[in-house]
N, C-alpha and C positions, 0 to 999 in steps of 0.2 A: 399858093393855096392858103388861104385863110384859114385859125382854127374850128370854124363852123362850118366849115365843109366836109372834116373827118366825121365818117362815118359815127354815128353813135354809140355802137356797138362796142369797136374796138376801144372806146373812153371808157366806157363801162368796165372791160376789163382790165383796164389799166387801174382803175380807182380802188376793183378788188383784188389786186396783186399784196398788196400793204394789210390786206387784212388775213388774206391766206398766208402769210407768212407768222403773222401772229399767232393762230394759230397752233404750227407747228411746234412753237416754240414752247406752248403751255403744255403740249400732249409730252413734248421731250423734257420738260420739270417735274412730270407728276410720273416718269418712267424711275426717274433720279429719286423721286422720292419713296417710291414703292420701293427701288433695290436698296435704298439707305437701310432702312425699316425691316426689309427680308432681312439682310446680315448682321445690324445691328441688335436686334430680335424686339425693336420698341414697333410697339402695336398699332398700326395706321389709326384704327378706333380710336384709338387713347389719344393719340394727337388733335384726332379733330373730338375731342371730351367726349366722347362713347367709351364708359367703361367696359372694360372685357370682361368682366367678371359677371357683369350681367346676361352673357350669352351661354353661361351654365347653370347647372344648377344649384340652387341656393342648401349647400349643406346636406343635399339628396343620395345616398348610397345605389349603387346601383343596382340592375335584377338578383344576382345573384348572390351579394351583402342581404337584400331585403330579404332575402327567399329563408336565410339563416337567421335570422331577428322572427319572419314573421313566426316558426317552427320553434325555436326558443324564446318565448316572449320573456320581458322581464320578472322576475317569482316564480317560476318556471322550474329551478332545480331544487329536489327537492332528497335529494341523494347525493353521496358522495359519485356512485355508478354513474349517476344522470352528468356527475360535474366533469368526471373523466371524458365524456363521450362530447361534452359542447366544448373543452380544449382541445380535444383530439379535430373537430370541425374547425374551429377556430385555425388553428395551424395549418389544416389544409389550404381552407379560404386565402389566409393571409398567400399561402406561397402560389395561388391562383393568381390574387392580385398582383405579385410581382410580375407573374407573368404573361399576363393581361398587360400590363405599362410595357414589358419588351417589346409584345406584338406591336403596343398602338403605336411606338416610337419608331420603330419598321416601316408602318405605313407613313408615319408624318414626314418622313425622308424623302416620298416622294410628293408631297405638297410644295406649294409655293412658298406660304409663310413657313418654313420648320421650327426653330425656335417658338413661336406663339403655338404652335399645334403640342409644340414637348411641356409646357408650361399647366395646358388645359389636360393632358394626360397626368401629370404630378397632380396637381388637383383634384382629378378623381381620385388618383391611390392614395390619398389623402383624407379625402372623406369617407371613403370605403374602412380606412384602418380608423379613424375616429367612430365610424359607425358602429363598430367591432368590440371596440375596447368598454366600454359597460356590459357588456355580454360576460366577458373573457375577466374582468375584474369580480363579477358576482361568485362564478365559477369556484374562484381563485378563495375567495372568503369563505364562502360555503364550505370550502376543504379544512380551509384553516379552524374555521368554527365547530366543525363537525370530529375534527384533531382533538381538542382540545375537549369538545365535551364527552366526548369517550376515554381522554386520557380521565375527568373527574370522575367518570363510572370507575373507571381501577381502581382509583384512589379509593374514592369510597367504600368500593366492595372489597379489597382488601383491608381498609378497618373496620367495617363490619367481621371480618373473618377475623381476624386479632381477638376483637371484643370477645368476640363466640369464644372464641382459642385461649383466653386467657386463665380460667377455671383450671385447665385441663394440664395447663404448660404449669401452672401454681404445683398441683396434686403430682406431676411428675416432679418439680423440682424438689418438694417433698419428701419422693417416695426414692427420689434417688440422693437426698441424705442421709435417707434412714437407711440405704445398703452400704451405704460407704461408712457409718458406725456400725452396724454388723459386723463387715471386712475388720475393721477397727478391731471390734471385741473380738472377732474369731479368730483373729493374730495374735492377740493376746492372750488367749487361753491355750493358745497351740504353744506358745513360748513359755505360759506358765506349766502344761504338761509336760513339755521337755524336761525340766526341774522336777517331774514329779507332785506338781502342785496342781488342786482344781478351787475352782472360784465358786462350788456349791458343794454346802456345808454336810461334811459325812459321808462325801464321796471324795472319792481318789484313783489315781491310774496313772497309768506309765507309760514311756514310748508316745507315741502317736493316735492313739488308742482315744476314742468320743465319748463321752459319758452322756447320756441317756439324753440331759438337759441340752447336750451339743450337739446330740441327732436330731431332737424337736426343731431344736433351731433351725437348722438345715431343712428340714420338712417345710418350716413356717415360710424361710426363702425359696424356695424350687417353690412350693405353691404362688406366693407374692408373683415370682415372675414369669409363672403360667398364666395369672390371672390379668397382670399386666399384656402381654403379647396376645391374649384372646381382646381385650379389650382397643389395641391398636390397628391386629388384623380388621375390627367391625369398623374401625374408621375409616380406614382402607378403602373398605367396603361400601360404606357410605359415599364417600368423596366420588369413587368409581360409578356408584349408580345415578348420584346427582349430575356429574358429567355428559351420563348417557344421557341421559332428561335430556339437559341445554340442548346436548347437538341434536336430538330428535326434535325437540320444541323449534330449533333454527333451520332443521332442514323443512319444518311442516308451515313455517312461516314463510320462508323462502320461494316453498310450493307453491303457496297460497298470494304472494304477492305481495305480501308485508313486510315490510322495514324492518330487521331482527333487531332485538334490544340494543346487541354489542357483541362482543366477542367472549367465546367462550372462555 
């Protein structure tokens, strides 16, 4: 039999044996390559120059980062209360995000690519906590700003009270030289009476015994330091009633919704 007499047919599939085999062979290199890629965790995209970073989002925080920004906007505190309450959020979120990455890491185990799915969740948690952290630094100054300008209110109003206080602290130091030469002379004249002797002329006396001028005395001091303790209790007094003020002025402030100056 001549080869022009085989059937045409069966030629036909002869010629496409050589190509069906080809075939095979590209589907079983590009299997070799997919598993390469899965375990090695390099990105099929990226080999053929499709960046991966292109299929997220670019610096984008997610719903519920955004949902905290959009509620604290930046300038936004405006209290140290206000600063406590956006850290106290802040630390919730943060420990949401961690555990938002365990779930999504959960699920990427049961994907093909795993590795490139763990890479794209780091990502997220990534920009979520960068998202965060200008919030969470304002906060932080706010506090520290807000420290420091109440420590200068102290400062200040305690020299101011100094100042005030200075006259008064003078006129006691004064008044409590002049008793301690008193003591002074009234020791003296008790040691010169023992002897018999008095320090005013054409008077005399004996024993223990006061002569008129050393009872004035005595008067002149019992009064001095009645007049003294009436004038300390009004301070007293004072100080007491100014305190009530502040805390009345701070609880009506407080009521009211306004910022109190400082601390009482």
């Amino acid at each position: 039999m001549k080869p022009s007499d085989i059937p045409c047919g069966r030629q036909k599939q002869k010629e496409a044996a050589p190509s069906s085999g080809g075939g095979k062979a590209v589907l079983t290199l590009v299997a070799a390559a997919i598993l390469f890629f899965s375990f090695t965790g390099a990105a099929p995209l990226q080999a053929a120059g499709i960046s991966g970073d292109s299929l997220l989002p670019k610096e984008k925080p997610g719903p519920e980062v955004t949902a905290v920004l959009e509620h604290y906007p930046a300038g936004s505190i405006d209290s140290v209360a206000r600063a406590d309450i956006v850290l106290e959020v802040i630390e919730i979120e943060k420990a949401n995000i961690s555990a938002r990455l365990y779930n999504e890491k959960l699920l990427c185990n049961e994907k093909f690519l795993v590795y490139r799915c763990y890479d794209e969740a780091e990502e997220r948690k990534r920009i979520d906590l960068a998202a965060l952290k200008p919030l969470e630094t304002e906060a932080k100054r706010f506090k520290r700003s807000e420290a420091v300008r109440q420590r200068d209110l102290a400062l200040d109003r305690r020299r101011a009270e100094e100042e005030a206080e200075a006259p008064q602290r003078a006129e006691n130091v004064r008044m409590r030289e002049e008793r301690e030469k008193r003591v002074q002379e009234r020791e003296a004249k008790r040691e010169a009476a023992a002897q018999g002797r008095t320090s005013t002329p054409g008077e005399s006396h004996s024993g223990n015994l006061m002569t008129p001028a050393e009872k004035a005395e005595n008067v002149r001091e019992y009064q001095a330091k009645q007049e003294e303790m009436t004038r300390r209790q009004e301070r007293v007094k004072r100080k007491k009633a100014e305190t009530q003020r502040k805390r009345e002025q701070r609880a009506a402030d407080e009521a009211a919704g306004r910022k109190p100056d400082g601390p009482i």
